[in-house]
N, C-alpha and C positions, 0 to 999 in steps of 0.2 A: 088759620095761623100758618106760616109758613117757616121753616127749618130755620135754625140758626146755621150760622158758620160753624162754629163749635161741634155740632151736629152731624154735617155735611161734610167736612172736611175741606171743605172752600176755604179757598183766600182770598178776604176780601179786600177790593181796591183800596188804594191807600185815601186815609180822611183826615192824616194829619199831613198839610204843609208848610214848611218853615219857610217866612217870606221874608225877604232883607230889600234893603234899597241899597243905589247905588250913585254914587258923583257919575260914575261913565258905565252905565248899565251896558248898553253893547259892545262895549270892550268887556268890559267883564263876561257877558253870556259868552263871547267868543273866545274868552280864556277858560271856565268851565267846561266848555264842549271840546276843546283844543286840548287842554290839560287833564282836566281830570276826565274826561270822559261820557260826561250829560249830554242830553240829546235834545234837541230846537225841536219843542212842543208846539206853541205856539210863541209870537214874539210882535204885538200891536205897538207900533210904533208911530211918532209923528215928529221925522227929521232925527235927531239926536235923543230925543226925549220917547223914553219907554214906557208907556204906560201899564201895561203887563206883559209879564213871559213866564211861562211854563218850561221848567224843562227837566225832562224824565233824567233819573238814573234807570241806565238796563238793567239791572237788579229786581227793583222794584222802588215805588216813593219817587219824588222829587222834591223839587223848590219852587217856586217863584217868586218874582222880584222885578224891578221897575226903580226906574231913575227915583231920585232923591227929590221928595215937596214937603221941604220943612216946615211949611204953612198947612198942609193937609190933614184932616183928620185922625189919619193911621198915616202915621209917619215914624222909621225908625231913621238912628242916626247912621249915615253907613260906616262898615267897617267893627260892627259889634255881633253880629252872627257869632254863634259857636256850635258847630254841627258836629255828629257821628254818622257814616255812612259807611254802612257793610256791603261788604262784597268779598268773593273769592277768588279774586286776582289783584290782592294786596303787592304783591313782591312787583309783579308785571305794574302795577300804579306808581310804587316807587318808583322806580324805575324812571319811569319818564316826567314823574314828577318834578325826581331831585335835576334834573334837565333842564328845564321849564323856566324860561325868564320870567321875574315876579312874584317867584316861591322863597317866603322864607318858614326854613323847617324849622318848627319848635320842638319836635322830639323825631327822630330818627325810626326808621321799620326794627321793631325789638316785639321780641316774647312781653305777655302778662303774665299776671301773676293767676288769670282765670281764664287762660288756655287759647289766651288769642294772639295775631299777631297784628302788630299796629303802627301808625307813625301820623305825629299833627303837623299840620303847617299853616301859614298864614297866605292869605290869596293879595294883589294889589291892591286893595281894601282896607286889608288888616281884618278882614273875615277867620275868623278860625276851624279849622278842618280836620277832624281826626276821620282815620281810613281804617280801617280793620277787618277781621275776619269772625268777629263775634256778633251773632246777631239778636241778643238777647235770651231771656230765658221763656222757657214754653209757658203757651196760656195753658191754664187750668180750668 
């Protein structure tokens, strides 16, 4: 039997990933990586049409996602994502967010009320995106 993480003190890779679709998947990964900051993991393509991409947050975690086949098995509608992703260069994200053609901000970088600092926006999608500096509470 071998150690748990728990145990070890390891962190183990991420095994949850939030997957969305998209009308213009490669505009969009290219707005991700441009704007918010994700990194081109991998990205299978054929002409305009994405069949998957990966693409990390430097943090830790990511996403992936793939053009829109509303006849597909696993198919969401795009533009209904609503994510949380932490990191600790919220102020620096703002920043260049509120910049960003295609950003609309639904709440502003502000204090919580449970010691983080935060702000949501919506991506060309209509994806929703909160940023912050809180990254949950410890396992037990």
């Amino acid at each position: 039997m071998t150690e748990s993480h728990a145990t070890t003190g390891a962190v183990p890779a991420p095994q949850v990933w939030p997957t969305l679709q998209a009308h213009d998947a490669l505009a969009l990964i290219d707005f991700y990586i441009e704007t918010f900051g994700f990194r081109r993991t991998a990205v299978h393509a054929d002409g305009a049409t994405v069949a998957h991409a990966q693409l990390d947050w430097p943090e830790g975690g990511g996403i992936m996602l793939g053009s829109h086949k509303p006849d597909a098995e696993w198919s969401t509608e795009p533009g209904t994502l609503a994510a949380y992703v932490a990191t600790d260069h919220v102020e620096e994200l703002w920043r260049r967010v509120q910049a960003a053609p295609g950003v609309t901000v639904i709440r502003p970088l502000a204090a919580t009320d449970y010691g983080s600092q935060e702000f949501a926006v919506r991506d060309p999608e209509g994806n929703q995106w909160s940023f912050g500096t809180y990254r949950g509470e410890p396992r037990s």
